[in-house]
NUFI-744379 format. One line per 10 residues: their letters; for each residue x, y, z of N, C-alpha, C. Coordinates in Angstrom, 2 decimals. Last residue first. Layout:
A> X Y Z X Y Z X Y Z  ...
This chain:
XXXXXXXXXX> 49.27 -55.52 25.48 49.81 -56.65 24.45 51.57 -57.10 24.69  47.57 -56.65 28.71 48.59 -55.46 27.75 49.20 -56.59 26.67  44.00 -56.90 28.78 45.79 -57.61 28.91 46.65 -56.64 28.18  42.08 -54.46 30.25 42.65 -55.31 29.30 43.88 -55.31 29.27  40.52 -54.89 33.41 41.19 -54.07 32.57 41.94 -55.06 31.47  37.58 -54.86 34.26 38.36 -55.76 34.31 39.00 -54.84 33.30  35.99 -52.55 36.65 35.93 -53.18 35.55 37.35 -53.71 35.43  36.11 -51.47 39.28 36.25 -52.94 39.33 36.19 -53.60 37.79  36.26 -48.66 38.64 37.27 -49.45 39.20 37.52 -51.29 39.57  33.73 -48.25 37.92 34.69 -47.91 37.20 35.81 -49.03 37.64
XXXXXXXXXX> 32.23 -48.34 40.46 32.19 -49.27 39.44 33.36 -49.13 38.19  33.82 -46.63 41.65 33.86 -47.43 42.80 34.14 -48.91 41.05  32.69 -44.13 40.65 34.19 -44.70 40.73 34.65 -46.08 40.88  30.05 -44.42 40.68 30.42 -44.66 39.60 32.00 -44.72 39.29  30.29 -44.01 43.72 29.94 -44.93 43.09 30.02 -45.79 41.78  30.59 -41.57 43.47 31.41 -42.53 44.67 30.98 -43.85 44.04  28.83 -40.06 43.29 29.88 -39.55 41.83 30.94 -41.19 42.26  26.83 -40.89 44.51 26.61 -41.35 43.01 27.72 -41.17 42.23  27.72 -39.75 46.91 27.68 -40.85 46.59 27.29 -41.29 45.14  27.37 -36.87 45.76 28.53 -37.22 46.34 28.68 -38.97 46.14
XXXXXXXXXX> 24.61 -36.48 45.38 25.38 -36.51 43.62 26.67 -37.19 44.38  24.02 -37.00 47.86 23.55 -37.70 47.25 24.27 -37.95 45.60  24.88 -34.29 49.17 25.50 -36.03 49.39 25.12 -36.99 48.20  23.20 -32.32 47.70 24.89 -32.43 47.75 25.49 -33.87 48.07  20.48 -32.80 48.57 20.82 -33.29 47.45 22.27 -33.13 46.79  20.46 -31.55 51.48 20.44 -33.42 51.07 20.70 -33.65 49.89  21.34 -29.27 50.90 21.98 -30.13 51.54 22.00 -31.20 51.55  19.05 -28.39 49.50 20.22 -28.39 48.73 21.20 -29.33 49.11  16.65 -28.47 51.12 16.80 -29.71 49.68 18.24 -29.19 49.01  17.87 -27.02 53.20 17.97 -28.25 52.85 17.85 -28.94 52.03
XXXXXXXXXX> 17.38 -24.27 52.03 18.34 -24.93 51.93 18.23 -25.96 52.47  14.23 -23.59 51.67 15.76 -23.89 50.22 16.34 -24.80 50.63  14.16 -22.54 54.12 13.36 -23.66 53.50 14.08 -24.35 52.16  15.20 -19.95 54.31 15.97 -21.37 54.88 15.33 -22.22 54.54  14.09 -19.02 52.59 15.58 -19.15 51.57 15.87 -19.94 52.70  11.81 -18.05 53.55 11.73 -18.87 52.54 13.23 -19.11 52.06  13.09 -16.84 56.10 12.36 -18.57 56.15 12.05 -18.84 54.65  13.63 -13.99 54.84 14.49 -15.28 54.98 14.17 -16.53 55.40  10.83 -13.42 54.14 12.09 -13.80 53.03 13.16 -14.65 53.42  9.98 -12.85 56.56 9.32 -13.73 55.61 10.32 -14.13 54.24
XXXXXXXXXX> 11.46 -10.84 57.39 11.59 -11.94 58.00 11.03 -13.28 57.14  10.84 -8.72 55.67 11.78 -9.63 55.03 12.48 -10.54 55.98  8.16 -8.29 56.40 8.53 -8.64 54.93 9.73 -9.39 54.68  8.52 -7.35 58.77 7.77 -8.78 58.82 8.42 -9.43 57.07  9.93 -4.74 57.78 10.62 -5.75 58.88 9.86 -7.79 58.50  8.14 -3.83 57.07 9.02 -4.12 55.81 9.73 -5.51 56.76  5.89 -3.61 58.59 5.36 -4.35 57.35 7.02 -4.57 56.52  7.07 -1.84 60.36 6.82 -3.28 60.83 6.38 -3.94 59.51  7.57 0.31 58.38 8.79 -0.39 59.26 8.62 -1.42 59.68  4.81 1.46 57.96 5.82 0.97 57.25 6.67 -0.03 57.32
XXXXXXXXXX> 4.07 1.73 61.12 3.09 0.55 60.22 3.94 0.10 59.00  5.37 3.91 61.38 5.53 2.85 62.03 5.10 1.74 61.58  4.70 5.97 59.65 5.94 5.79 59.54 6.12 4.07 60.26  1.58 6.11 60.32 2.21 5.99 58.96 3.53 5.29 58.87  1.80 7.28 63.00 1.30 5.87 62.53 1.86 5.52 61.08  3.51 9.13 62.97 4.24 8.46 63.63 3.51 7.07 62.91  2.06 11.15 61.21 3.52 10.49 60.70 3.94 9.77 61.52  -0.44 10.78 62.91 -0.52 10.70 61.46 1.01 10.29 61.31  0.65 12.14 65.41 -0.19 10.69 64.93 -0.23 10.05 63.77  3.49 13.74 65.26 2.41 13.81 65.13 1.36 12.36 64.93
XXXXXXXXXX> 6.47 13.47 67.47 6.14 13.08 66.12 4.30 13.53 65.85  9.57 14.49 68.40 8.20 14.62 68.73 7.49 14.49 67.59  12.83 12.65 68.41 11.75 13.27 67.30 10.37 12.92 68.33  14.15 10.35 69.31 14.06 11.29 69.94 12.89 12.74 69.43  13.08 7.31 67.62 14.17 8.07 67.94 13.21 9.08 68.45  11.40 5.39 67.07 11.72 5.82 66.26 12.78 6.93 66.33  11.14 2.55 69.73 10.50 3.96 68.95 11.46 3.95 67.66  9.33 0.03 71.50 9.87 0.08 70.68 9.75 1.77 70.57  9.01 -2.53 74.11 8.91 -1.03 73.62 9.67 -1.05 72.87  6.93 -5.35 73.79 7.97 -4.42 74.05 7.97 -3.32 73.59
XXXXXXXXXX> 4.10 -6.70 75.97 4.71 -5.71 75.08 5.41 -5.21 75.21  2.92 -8.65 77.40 3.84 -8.38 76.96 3.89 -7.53 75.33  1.21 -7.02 80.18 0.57 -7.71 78.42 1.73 -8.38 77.76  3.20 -5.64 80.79 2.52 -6.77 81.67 1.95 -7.58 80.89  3.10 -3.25 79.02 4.05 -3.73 79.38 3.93 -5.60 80.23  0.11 -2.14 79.51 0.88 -2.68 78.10 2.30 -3.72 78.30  0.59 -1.27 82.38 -0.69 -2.66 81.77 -0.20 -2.98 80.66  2.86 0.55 82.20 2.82 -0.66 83.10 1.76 -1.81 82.49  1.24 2.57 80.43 2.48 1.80 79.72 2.96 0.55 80.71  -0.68 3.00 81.69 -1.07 2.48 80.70 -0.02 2.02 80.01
XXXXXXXXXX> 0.43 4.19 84.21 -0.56 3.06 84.54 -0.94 2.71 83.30  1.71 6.44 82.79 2.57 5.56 82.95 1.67 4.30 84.08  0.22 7.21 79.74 0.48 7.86 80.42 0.97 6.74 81.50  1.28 7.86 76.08 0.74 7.27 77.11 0.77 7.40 78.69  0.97 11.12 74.86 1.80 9.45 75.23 1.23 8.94 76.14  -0.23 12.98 73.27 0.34 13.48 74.76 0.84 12.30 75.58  -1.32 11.80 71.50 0.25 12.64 70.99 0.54 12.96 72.02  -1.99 8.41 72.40 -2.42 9.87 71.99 -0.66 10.60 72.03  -0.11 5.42 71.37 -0.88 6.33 71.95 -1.00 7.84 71.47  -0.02 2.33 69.81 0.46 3.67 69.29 -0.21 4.66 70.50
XXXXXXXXXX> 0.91 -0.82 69.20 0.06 0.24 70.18 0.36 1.97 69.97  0.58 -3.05 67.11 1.17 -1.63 66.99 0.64 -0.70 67.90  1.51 -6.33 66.39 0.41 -5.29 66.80 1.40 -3.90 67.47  2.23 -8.21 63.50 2.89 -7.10 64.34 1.71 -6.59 65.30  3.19 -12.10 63.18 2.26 -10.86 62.72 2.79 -9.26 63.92  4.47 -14.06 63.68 3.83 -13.96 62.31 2.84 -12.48 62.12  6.93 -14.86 65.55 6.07 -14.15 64.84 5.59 -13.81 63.52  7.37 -17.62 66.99 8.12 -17.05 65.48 7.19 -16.23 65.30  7.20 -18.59 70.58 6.38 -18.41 69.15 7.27 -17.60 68.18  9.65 -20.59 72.31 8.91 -19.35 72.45 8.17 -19.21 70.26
XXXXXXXXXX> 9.19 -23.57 74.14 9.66 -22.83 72.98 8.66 -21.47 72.33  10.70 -24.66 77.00 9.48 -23.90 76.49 10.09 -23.43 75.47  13.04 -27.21 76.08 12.25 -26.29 77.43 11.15 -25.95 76.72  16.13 -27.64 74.68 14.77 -28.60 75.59 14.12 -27.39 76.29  16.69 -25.90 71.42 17.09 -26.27 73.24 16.01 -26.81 73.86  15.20 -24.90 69.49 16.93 -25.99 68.76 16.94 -26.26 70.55  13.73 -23.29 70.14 13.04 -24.34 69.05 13.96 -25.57 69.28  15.02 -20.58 70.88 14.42 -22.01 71.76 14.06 -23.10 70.89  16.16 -20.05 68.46 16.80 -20.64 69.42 16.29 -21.53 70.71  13.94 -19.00 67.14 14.53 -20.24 66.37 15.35 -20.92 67.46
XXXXXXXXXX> 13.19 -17.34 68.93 12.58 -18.37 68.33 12.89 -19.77 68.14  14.88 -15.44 69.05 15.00 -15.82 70.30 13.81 -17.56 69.91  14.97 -14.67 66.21 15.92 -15.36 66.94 15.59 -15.95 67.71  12.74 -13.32 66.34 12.58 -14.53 65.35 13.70 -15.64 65.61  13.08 -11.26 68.47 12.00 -12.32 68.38 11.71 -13.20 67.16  15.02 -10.00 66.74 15.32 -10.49 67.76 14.14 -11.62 68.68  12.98 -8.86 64.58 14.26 -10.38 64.02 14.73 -10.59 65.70  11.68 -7.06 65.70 11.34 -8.30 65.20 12.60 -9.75 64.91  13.83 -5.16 67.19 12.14 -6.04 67.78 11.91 -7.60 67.33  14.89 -4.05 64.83 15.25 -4.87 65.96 14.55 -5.79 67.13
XXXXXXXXXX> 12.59 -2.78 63.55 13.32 -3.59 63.14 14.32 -4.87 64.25  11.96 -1.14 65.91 11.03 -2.02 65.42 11.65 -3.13 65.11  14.16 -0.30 68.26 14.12 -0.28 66.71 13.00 -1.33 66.65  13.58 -0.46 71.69 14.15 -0.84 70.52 13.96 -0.40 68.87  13.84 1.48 74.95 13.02 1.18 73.66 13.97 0.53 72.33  15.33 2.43 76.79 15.25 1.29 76.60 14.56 0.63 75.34  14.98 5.53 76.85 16.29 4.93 77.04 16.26 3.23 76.47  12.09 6.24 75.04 12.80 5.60 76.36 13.93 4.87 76.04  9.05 6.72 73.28 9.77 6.82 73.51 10.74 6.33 74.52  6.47 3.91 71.99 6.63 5.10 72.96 8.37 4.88 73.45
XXXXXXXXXX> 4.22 1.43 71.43 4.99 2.85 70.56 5.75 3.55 71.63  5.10 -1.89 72.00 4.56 -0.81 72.46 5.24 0.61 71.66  3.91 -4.90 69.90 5.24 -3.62 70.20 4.52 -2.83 70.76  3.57 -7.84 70.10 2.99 -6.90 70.49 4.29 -5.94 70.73  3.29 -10.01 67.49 4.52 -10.19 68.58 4.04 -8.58 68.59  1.14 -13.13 67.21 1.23 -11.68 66.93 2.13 -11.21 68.33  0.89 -15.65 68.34 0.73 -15.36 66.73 1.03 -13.83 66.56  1.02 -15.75 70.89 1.71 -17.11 70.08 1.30 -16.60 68.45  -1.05 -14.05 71.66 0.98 -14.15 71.80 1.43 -14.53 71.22  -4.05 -12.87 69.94 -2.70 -14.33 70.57 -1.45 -13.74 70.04
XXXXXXXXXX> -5.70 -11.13 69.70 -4.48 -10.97 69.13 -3.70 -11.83 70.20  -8.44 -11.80 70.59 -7.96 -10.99 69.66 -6.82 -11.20 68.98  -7.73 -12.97 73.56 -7.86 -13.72 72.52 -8.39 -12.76 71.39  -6.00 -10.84 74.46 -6.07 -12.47 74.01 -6.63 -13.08 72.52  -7.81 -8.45 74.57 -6.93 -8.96 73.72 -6.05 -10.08 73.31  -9.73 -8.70 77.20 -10.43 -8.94 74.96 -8.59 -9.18 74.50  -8.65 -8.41 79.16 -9.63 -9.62 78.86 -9.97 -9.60 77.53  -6.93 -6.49 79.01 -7.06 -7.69 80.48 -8.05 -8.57 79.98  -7.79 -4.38 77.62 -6.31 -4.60 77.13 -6.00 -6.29 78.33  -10.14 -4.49 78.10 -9.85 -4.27 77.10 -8.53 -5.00 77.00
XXXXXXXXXX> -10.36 -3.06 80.96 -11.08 -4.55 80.26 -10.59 -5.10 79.12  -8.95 -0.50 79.88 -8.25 -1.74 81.11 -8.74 -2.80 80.78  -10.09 1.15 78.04 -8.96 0.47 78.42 -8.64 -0.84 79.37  -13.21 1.30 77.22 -12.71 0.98 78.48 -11.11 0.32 78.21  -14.35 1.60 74.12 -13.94 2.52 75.42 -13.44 2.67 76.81  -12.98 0.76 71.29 -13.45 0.17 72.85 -13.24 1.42 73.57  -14.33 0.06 68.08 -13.93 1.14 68.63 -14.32 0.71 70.42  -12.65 -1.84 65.08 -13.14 -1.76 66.78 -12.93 -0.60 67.67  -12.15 -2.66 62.04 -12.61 -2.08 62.55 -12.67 -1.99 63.93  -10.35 -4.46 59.56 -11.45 -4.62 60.60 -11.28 -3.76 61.59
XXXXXXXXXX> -9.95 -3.57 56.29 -9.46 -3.67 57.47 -10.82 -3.59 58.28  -10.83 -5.36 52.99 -11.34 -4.08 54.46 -10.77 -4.44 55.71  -9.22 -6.35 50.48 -8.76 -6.72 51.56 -9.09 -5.52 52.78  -8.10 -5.24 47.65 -10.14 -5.74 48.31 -10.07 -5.72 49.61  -6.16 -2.80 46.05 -6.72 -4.27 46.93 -8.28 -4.24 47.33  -5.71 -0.62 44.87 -5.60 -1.96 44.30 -5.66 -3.06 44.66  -4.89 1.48 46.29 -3.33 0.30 46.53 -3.92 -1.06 45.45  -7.02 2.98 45.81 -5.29 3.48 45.48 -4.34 2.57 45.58  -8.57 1.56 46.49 -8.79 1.25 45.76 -7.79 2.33 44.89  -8.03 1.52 49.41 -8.37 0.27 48.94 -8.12 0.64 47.44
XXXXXXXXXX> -9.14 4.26 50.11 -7.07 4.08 50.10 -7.31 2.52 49.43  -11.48 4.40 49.10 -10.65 5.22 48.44 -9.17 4.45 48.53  -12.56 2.39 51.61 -12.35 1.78 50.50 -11.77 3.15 49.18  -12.09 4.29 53.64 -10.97 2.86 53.94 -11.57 2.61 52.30  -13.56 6.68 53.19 -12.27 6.54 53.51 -11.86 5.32 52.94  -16.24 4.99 53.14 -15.90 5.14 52.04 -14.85 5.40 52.16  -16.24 4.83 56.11 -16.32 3.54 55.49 -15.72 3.98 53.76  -16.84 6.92 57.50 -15.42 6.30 57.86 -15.02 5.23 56.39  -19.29 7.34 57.87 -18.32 8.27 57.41 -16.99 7.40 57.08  -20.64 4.98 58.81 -21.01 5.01 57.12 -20.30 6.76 56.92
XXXXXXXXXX> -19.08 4.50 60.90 -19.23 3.39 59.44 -19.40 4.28 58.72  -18.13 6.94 62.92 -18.98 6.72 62.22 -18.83 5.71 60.87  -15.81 7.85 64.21 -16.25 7.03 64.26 -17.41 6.06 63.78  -15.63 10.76 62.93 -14.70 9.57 62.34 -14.59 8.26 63.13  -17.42 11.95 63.62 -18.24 11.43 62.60 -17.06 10.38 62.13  -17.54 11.71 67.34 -17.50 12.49 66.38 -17.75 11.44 65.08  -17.88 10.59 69.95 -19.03 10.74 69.16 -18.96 11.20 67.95  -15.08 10.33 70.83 -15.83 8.92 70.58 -17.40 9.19 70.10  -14.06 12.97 71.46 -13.94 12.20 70.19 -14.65 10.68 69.44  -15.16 13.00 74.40 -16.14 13.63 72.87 -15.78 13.08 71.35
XXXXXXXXXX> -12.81 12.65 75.78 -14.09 11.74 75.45 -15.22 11.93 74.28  -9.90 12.58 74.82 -10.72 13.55 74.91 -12.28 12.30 74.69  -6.94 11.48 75.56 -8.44 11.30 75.16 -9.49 11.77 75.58  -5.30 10.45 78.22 -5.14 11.92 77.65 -5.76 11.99 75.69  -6.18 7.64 78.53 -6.14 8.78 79.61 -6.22 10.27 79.23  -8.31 6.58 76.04 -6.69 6.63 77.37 -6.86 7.73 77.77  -9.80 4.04 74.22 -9.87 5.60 74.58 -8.48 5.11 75.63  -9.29 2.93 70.82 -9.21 2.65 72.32 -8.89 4.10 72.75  -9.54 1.43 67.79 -9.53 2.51 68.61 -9.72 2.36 69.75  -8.03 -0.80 65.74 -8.89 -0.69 66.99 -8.51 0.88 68.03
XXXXXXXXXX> -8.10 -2.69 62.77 -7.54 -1.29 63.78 -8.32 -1.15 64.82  -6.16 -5.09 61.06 -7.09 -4.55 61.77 -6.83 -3.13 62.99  -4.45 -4.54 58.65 -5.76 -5.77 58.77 -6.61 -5.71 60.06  -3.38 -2.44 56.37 -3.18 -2.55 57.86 -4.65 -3.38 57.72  -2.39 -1.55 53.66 -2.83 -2.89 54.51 -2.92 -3.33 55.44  -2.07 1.11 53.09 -0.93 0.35 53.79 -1.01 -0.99 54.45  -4.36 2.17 53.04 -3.42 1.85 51.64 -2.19 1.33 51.95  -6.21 2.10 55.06 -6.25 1.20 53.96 -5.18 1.00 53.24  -4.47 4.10 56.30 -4.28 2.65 56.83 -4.81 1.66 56.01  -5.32 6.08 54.57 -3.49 5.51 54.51 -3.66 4.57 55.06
XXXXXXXXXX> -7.45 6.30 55.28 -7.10 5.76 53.91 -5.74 5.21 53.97  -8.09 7.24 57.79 -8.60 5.76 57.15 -8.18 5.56 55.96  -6.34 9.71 58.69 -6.08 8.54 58.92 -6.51 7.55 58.15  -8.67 11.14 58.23 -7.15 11.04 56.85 -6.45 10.54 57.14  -9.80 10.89 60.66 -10.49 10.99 59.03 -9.50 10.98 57.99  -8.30 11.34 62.24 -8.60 10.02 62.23 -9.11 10.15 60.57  -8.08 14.30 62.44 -6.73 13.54 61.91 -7.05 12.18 61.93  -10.19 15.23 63.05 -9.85 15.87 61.91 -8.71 14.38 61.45  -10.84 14.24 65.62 -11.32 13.24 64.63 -10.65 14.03 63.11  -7.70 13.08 67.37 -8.86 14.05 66.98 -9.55 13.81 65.83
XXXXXXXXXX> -7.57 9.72 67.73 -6.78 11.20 67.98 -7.97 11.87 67.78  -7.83 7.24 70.27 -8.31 8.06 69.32 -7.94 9.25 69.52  -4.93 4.78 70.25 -5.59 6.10 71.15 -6.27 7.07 70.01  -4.73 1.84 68.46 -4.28 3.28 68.24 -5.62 4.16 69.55  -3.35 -0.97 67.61 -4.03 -0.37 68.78 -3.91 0.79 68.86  -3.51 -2.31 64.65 -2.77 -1.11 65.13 -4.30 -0.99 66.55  -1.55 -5.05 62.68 -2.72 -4.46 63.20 -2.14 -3.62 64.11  -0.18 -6.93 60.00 0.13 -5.70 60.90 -1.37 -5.51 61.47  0.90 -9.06 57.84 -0.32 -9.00 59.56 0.60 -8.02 60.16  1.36 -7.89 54.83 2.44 -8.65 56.01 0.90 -8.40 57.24
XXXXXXXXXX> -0.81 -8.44 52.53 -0.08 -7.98 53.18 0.39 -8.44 54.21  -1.62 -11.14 49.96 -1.60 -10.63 50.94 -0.43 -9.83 51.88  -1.99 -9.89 46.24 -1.48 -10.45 47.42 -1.45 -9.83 48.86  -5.94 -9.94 45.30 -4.87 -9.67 45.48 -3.54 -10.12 46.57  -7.43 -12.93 44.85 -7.44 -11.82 45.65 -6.27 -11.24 45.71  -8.74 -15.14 42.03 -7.93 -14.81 43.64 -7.25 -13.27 43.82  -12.18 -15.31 41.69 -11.02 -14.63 41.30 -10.25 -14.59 42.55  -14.75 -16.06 42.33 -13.89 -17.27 42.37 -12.38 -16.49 41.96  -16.16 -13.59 42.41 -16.07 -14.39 43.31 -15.11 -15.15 43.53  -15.86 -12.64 39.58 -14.68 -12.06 41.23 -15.00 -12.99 42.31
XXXXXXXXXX> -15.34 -14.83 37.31 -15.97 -14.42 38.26 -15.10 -13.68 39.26  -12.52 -14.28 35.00 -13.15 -15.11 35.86 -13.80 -14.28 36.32  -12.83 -13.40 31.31 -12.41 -13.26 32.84 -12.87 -14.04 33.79  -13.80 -14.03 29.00 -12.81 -14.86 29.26 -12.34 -14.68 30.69  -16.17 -12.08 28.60 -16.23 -13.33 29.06 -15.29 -14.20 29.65  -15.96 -9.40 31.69 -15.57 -9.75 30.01 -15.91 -11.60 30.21  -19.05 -8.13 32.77 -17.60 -8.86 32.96 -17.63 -9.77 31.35  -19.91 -4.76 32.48 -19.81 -5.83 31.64 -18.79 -6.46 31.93  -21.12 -1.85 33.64 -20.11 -2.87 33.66 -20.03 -4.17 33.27  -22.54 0.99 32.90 -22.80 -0.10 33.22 -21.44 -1.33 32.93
XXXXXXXXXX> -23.55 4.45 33.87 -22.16 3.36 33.30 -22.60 2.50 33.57  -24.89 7.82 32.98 -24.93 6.00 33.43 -23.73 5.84 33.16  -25.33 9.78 31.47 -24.19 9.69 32.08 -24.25 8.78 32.73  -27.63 9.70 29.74 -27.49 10.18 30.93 -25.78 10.40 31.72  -27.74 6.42 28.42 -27.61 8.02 28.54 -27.50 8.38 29.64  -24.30 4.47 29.18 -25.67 4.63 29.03 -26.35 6.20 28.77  -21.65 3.36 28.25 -21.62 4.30 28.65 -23.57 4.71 28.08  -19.55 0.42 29.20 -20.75 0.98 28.52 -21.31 1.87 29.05  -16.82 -1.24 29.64 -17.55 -0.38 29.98 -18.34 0.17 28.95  -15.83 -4.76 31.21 -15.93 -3.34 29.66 -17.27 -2.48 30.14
XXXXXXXXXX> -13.80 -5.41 33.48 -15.01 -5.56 33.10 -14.97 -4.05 31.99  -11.09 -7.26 35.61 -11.62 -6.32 34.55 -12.92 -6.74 34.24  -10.36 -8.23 39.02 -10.68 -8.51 37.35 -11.08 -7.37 36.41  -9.78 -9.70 42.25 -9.85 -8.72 41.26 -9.61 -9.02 40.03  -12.29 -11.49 44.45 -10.94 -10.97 43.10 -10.85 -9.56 42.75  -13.10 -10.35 47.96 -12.67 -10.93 46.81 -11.83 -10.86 45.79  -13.29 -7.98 49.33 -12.99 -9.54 50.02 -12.79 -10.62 48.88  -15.10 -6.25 47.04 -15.13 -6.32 48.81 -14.41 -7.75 49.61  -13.96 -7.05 44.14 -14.96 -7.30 45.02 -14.82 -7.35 46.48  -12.76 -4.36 41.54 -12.36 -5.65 42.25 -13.60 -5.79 43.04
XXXXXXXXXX> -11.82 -3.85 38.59 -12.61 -3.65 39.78 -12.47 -4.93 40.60  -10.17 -2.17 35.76 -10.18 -2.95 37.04 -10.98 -2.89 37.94  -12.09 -1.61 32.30 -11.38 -0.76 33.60 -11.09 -2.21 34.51  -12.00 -1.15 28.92 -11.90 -2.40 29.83 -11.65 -1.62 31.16  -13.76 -0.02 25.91 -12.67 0.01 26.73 -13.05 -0.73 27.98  -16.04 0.27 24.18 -15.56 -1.09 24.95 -14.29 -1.52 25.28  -15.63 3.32 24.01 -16.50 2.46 23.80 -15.70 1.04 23.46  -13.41 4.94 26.18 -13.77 4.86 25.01 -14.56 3.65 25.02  -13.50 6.86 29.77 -13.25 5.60 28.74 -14.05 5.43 27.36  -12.63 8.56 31.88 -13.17 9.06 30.22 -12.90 7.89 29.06
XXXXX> -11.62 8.82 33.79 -11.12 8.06 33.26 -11.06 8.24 31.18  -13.10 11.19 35.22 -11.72 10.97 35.11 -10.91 10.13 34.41  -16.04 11.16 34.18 -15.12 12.24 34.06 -14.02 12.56 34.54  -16.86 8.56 34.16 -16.78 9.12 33.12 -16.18 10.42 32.83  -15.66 7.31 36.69 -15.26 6.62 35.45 -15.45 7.54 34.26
């Protein structure tokens, strides 16, 4: 605050609270080079302050990369609102990475609140580092990340793989369409999970268990990509995708109060004909 912002005497900065509001508070500049923060009166408490807006439910099953590239990993996934991340070892995972310092809270932790506090949110992504694939992906992710609430993409290249984008709205379709036919009606996704593997891909007893999980495959085209720009790039695409699935249920929500309220001026215009027409007309002279 005092030697980047360099605020003047009862100048105002933004702060926000771990999970809470965000608000301003005036700044006072103690000796020493202290600062002390003063919530203004007319501001609300951060407690009771509402929280910045919420990001689209993206979460990321990511193969721990090397820790150089996990460590500049935690901000962008802060600053991209990613809501939860979970490291998981695989096959072509180096086991040592699971001691290094970018598994470490209290390394890791200031990361995620820098990119927090570049995007201007409160909102700490949740954390999980598992070392056993298989248990993992066969008995914790259930109930973690329900079917019926989160529509699971697998990362990885193949003749068959879809466009994210295409992923999603084709599972908003296949939605809406069971919804409208008698049978089992399949879930509207509300959220993305993002399996991403090590840069040496998954290896093909871990794309069968993903696959069985249901997860579809999805890529980005033919491009050998690095962890960093594949996660980055991918987490984008599902947050814009969810974004403007979420746009169009709010404009089909519209339209019925339009539809019912078209008949309704219809009969009123029907009506006032109707009465028109029975008034008694005057005698011609």
């Amino acid at each position: 605050i005092v030697t980047v912002l360099r605020p003047e005497p009862g100048a105002t900065v933004r702060l926000g609270l771990i999970g809470g509001g965000i608000g301003r508070a005036c700044v006072a500049i103690l000796e020493g080079g202290a600062v002390r923060l003063e919530p203004l009166p007319e501001a609300p408490r951060l407690r009771s302050a509402p929280p910045g807006p919420e990001p689209p439910r993206i979460e990321v099953l990511l193969a721990m990369p090397r820790p150089k590239v996990m460590m500049r990993l935690w901000s962008v996934l802060a600053q991209l609102g990613v809501r939860r991340v979970v490291l998981i070892n695989a096959n072509r995972v180096e086991k040592a990475y699971f001691s290094s310092q970018a598994v470490d809270r209290a390394k890791y932790l200031p990361e995620l609140l820098d990119g927090l506090e570049q995007a201007v949110c409160t909102r700490l992504p949740e954390v999980r580092v598992e070392m056993r694939f298989k248990p993992f992906v066969e008995d914790t992710l259930d109930g973690l990340c329900p079917r019926d609430e989160v529509l699971r993409l697998l990362c990885h290249p193949g003749e068959d793989s879809q466009r994210i984008g295409e992923a999603v709205v084709g599972a908003a379709r296949a939605a809406s369409a069971s919804a409208a036919s008698p049978g089992e009606r399949l879930p509207r996704p509300r959220g993305v999970l993002l399996a991403v593997g090590p840069e040496g891909g998954w290896v093909d007893f871990e794309l069968q268990l993903l696959r069985s999980r249901g997860f579809k495959q999805v890529t980005m085209g033919p491009r050998v990509l690095t962890t960093e720009t594949a996660v980055c790039s991918l987490v984008t695409l599902a947050a814009d995708a969810l974004a403007q699935l979420q746009q169009e249920e709010q404009q089909e929500r519209r339209l019925p109060a339009a539809d019912v309220a078209e008949p309704e001026a219809k009969q009123g215009g029907d009506a006032d004909t109707a009465t028109s027409s029975r008034r008694p007309q005057a005698p011609e002279p």
